[in-house]
N, C-alpha and C positions, 0 to 999 in steps of 0.2 A: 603308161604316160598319163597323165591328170590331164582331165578332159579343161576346157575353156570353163570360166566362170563368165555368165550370162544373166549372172542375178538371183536366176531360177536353179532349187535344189536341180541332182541331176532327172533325168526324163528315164523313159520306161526301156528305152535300148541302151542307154549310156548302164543301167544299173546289169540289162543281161551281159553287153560287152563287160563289163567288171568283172564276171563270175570264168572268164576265162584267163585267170592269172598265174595257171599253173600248178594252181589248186591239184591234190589227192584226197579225191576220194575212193574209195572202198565201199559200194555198194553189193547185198548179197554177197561180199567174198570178191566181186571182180568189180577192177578198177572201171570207173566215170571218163569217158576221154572226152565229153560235154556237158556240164550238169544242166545246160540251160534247154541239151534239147534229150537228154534220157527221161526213156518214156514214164519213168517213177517220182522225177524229181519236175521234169518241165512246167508240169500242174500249177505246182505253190512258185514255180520262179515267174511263170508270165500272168500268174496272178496279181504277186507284189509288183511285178513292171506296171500293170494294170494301172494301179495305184502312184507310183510315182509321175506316170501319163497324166491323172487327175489334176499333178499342180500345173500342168501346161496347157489344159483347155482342152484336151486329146479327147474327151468322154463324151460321149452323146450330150449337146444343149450347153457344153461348156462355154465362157466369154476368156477369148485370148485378151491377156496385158491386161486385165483390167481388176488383178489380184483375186478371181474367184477361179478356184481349181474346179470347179462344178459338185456336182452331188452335195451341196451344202459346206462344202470344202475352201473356207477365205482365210487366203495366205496371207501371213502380216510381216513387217521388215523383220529383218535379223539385228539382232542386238547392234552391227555395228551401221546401220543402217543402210549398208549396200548392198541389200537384196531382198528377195521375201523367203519365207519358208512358211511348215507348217507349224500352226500357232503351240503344239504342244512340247516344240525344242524351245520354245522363249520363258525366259524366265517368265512368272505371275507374278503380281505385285497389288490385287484388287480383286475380289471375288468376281467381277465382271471376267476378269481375263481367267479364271478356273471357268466360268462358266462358257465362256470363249474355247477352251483346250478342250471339254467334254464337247462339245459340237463340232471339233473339228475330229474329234477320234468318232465320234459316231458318225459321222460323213465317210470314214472307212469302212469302221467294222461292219456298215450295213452295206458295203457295195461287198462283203467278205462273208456276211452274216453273221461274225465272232467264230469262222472255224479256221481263222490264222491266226493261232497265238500269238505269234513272234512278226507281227509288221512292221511299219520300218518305226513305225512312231514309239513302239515300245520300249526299246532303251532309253529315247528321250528321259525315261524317268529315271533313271540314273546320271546320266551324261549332266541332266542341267540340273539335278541337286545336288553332283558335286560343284558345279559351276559357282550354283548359287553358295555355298560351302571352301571357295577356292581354296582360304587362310589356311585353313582345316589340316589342308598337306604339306605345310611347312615346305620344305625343299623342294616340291614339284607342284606348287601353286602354280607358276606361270604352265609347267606341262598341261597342267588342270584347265586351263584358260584357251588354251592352242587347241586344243582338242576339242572342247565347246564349240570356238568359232566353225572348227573344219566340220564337225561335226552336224552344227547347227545350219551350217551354209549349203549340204550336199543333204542333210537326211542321210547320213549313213547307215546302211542295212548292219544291224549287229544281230547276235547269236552269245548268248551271256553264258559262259562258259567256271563254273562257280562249284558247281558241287563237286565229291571227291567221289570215284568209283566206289558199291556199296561192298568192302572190303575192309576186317579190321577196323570196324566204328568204335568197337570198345579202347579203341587204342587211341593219342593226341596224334594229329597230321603227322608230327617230325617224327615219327617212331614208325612210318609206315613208305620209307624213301623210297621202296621198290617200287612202286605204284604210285605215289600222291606227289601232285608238281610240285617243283621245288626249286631252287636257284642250283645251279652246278658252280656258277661262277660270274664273276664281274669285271669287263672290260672297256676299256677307253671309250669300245661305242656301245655298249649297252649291258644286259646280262642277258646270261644263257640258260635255260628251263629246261629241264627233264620232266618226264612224268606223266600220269594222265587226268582227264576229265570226263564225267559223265552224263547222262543224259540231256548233252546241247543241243537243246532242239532247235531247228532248221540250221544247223551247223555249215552244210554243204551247199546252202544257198543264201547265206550271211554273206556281209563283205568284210567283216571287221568282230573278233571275238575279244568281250571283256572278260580277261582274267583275272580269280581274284579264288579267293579261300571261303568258302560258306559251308557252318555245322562241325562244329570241332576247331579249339583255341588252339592257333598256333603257338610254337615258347621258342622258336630261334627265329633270327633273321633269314635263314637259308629257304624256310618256308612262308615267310612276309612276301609274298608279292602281287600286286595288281599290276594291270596293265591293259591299252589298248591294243592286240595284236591284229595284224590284215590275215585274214583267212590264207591266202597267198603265202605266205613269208615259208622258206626253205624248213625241211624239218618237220612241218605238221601234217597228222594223217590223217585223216575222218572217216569211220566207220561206221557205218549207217544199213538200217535193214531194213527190208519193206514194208509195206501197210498194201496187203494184195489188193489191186482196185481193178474191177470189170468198167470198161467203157461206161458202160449202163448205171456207174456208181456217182449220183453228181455230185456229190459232195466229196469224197476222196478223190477222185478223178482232179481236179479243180483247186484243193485246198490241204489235199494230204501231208502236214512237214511230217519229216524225219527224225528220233531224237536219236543222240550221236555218242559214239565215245570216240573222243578226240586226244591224240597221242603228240608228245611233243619230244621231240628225239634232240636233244640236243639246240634247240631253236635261238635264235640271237633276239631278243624285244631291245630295240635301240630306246637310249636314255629318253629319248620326247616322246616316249609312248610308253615308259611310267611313270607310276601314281603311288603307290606306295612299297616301301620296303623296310619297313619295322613293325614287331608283334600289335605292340600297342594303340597305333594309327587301326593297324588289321580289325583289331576288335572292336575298336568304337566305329571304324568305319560298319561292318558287317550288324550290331546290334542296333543302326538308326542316326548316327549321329548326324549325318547330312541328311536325313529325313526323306532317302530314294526307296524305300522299302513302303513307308505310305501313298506317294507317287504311284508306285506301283500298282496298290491296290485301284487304285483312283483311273488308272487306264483298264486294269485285270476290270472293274465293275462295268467299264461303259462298253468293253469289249463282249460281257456275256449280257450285258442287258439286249446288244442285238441278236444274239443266238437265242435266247431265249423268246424275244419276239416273231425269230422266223420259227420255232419249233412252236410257239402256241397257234400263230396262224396256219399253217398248217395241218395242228392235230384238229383246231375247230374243225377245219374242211373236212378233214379226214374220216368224222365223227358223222357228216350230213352225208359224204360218200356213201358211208355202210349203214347210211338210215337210223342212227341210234343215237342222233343230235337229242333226240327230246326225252330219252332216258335222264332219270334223277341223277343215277350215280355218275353216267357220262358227263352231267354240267359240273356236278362238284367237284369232279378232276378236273376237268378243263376251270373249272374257277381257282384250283390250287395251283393249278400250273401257271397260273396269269398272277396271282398271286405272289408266286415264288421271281415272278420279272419283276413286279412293282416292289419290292421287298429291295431288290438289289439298286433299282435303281433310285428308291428312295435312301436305302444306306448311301450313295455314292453322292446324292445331291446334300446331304449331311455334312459329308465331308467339307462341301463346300461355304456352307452355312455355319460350320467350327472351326474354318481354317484361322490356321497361324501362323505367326512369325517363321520363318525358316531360311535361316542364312539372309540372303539379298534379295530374296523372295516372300512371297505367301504360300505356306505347302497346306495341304488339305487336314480335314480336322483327324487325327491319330484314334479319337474315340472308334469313331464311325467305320472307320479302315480296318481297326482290328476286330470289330463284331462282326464285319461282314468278316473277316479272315475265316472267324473262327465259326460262324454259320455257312458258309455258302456249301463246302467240299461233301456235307453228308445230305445237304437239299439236293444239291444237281444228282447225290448217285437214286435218291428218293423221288425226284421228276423222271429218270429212269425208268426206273420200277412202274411207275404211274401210268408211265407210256404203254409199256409192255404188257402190264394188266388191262388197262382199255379198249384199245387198239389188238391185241390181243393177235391171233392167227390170219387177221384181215391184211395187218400193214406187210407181211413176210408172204404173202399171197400175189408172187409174183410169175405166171406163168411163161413172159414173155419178157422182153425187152420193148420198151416203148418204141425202137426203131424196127420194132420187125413188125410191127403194126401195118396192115393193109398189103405184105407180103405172099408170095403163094400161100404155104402150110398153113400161116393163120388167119385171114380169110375169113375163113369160114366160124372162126369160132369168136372175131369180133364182138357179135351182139352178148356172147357172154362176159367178157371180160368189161361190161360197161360198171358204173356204179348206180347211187341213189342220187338226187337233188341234184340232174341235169346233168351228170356227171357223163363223159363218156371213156370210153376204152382209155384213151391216151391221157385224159386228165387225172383217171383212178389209177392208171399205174406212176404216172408221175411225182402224184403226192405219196403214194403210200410207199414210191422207190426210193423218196428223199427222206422220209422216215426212219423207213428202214437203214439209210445209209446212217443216218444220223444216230441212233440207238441199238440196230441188232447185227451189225456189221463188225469187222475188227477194227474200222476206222473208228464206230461208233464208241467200240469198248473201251481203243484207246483214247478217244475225247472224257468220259467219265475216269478215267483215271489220271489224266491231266488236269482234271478239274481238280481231284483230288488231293492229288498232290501239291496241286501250286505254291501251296505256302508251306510245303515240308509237314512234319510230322505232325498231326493236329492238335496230341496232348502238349506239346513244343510251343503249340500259339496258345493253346490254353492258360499255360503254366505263364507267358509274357501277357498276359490280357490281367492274370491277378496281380502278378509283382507290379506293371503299370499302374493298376489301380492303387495299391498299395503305397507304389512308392510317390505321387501323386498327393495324395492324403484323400483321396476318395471316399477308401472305405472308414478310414477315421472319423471322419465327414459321418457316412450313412449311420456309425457305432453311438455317434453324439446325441442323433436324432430322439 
C-alpha cells in the first residue's frame, strides 16, 4: 500500500518497510526471508534509511520544517510545487542550481564517504534527463512524466539493471534469447520479459529497477525494451553473493552493496511503467541523447571526490601513526593522492562551468565528463597501488580488534599496540583497520574494480572521446591551427 504523501520524500523506516514486498532474493545460494535485517545486506539498507532520515531532520543538529535535511542537505520544492525533495531529482535550468545539486549529493556521499555507489540520488540522473528529454519518447512521453513526479516526489531507491550477462558478446542481443531479456509478448496490461541482467548492483536493497539494453545494438522490437520495474513485481529473482565482512570491518560492515544477476521469468512490466519499445528510440537513447550518461558522471565525480577525501585524511594520519610523515617519498604520495581528489573534483566543477542546453534543462559540460570518464578508472587502481606501497605491512598489522582492547588476553600487550604522534592503541588500530578495509580487504578489491568498470570497457570510452571530438569539429579546429 502507498504510504501518505506529507510533502516530504519517504523517511528512513517508510524506505526499510518497502524492501518487504515479497521481494526473492537468493543470497549465498539460500533465500533472504528479510533483506532489511540479514546480517549481509542490513549494513547498506540502514545505511541508505540513514540518509532518507536526513530529509526529515532525523540526524544529529538537523531543523525540522524548515527545508534543511542537515548535513548541508537543503531540500527544494518539486517540480509541481507540492513538496520538497532532494535538489538533484529537479530539473537545472542555471549553473547556480548544478552548483546547488553538487552540494546536495556531497551532503551525502560524505555522511557515506563515496562507498555507496547506488544511493538513492543516483538514478536521479537518469530519471530527470529523460524528464527533461520527455518529447524524446514519442508514445510514452506522458509514462515519462508520471514517473518523474512519482519519482521525484518519494526519492525512489533504484538499482539500474542495463547490462547483459558476460555471455556471447561477439554476438547482437537478439541472437542470444536464452539468456538476454527480451519481450515474450504484449498484453492489454502490459509486456511480459524473459531473460536475464548482470551485475545490479544493490539490486536486493533497490525499490525499483531501470531496465533497459546497454553495450550491443539491438535489431528487433522483441529486444527494445526499457522500463521502470518494482523490485517487488512476481517473476524476479536476485542473486547475489557476499563480500565477507568481520564485525571489525567499518567500512564493509556499514556500506557493503551487493552486485546481482537478476532473472526475470516470465514477468508482467504494466504499460505506465514503460519507456521504450523500438530498436531505434533504444540506440539513441543508450548513446546520450537525453544526456543521462553526463549526469551520471557529474554525481559518479562528486560521489568519489568524498572517498577520496576520507582515504587522504586518513592515509596523512596514518603516515604520523607509523612516524614517517616527514619522509620525502611519504609527502610525495600523499601529495599525489590529494592530487588525484582535486583532479576529480576540479573535472566535475568543469562540467559545470561548460554546461549546456539539455532538453528542458541545463546538463553539465560533455567535455569534462568524458575526460574524467576516460581518466579516473586507472588513477583510483594507481591511488591503490600508492597506498599499498606506503603504508606498506603497517596498515595490515592488525593484531587485535579494536573491541578487544583493555580485555583480559590483551591487557597486557596494550602499550605495544600504541602508535607514533600521540597515537594510542585504539586510534592506531582504527585508522590503519579503515585502510585496510578500504584497499587490502575483498571489499576494498571489489571498490577498485567498481571504480573500474563504471563506465564499461575503457578503450569503448576512449574510442567515444575521439569520434566526439571528431564529430564536433574539434579536431578540425586544432588541424587548422
Amino acid at each position: 500500500m502507498a504510504r501518505p504523501y506529507d510533502g516530504r520524500p519517504q523517511t528512513g523506516a517508510d524506505y526499510l518497510a518497502s524492501l518487504d514486498d515479497g521481494r526473492v532474493v537468493i543470497h549465498d545460494g539460500l533465500p533472504v526471508e528479510r533483506v532489511a535485517e540479514h546480517p549481509e545486506l542490513r549494513g547498506v539498507a540502514h545505511t541508505i534509511a540513514s540518509l532518507y532520515d536526513t530529509m526529515h531532520g532525523d540526524a544529529e543538529g538537523d531543523a525540522e520544517g524548515d527545508g534543511d535535511g542537515g548535513d548541508g542537505l537543503v531540500l527544494v520544492p518539486t517540480s509541481d510545487g507540492a513538496g520538497v525533495t532532494h535538489p538533484f531529482w529537479v530539473l537545472p535550468h542555471t549553473r547556480d542550481d548544478l552548483r546547488a545539486q553538487r552540494e546536495a549529493i556531497r551532503a551525502w556521499q560524505r555522511r557515506t564517504h563515496g562507498w555507496v555507489g547506488r544511493t538513492p540520488e543516483f538514478m536521479a540522473s537518469v530519471v530527470s534527463s529523460m524528464a527533461a528529454h520527455a518529447p524524446f519518447f514519442g508514445r510514452f512521453e506522458q509514462q515519462v512524466r508520471d514517473m518523474y513526479a512519482r519519482d521525484q516526489r518519494d526519492v525512489t531507491h533504484y538499482a539500474q539493471a542495463l547490462v547483459n550477462p558476460p555471455v556471447d558478446r561477439d554476438l547482437p542481443p537478439d541472437e542470444v534469447a536464452d539468456v538476454f531479456l527480451h519481450v515474450v509478448r504484449e498484453t492489454d496490461e502490459g509486456v511480459v520479459i524473459r531473460g536475464a541482467k548482470a551485475v545490479v548492483t544493490g539490486a536486493a536493497t533497490a525499490q525499483r529497477l531501470l531496465v533497459s539494453h546497454f553495450g550491443g545494438e539491438v535489431q528487433t522490437s522483441d529486444f527494445a525494451i526499457a522500463a521502470s520495474v518494482p523490485v517487488g513485481t512476481p517473476g524476479i529473482r536476485i542473486y547475489t553473493r557476499g563480500t565477507p565482512a568481520r564485525a571489525d570491518q567499518p567500512l564493509a560492515s556499514r556500506f557493503a552493496e551487493h552486485d546481482a544477476l537478476v532473472v526475470f521469468d516470465d514477468v508482467l512490466v504494466r504499460w505506465e511503467d514503460v519507456f521504450i519499445r523500438d530498436p531505434e528510440t533504444m540506440l539513441a537513447f543508450n548513446t546520450g541523447a537525453v544526456g543521462w550518461n553526463v549526469r551520471l558522471v557529474f554525481q559518479a565525480t562528486t560521489r568519489l571526490e568524498a572517498k577520496l577525501e576520507r582515504i587522504a585524511g586518513l592515509a596523512v594520519r596514518a603516515t604520523e601513526i607509523m612516524g614517517t610523515s616527514e619522509l620525502r617519498g611519504v609527502q610525495a604520495a600523499l601529495g599525489e593522492l590529494i592530487a588525484y581528489r582535486d583532479t576529480v573534483a576540479a573535472l566535475r566543477d568543469a562540467m559545470i562551468e561548460q554546461a549546456v542546453p539539455s532538453g528542458d534543462s541545463l546538463g553539465p559540460g560533455p567535455q569534462a565528463a568524458m575526460a574524467f570518464a576516460g581518466y579516473g578508472p586507472d588513477a583510483y587502481s594507481r591511488m591503490r597501488v600508492t597506498l599499498q606501497t606506503m603504508l606498506a605491512s603497517a596498515f595490515a598489522h592488525l593484531p587485535v580488534p579494536p573491541d578487544a582492547l583493555g580485555t583480559e588476553h590483551v591487557l597486557a600487550v596494550e602499550p605495544l599496540l600504541r602508535g607514533s604522534g600521540g597515537a594510542d592503541a585504539r586510534e592506531r588500530l582504527e585508522v590503519m583497520g579503515e585502510l585496510w578495509d578500504a584497499v587490502g580487504t575483498g571489499f576494498g578489491a571489489r571498490h577498485e574494480l567498481y571504480e573500474r568498470s563504471y563506465f564499461g570497457q575503457a578503450e569503448r570510452m576512449h574510442l567515444g572521446i575521439l569520434r566526439a571530438a571528431q564529430a564536433t569539429g574539434r579536431v578540425a579546429e586544432w588541424q587548422s591551427r
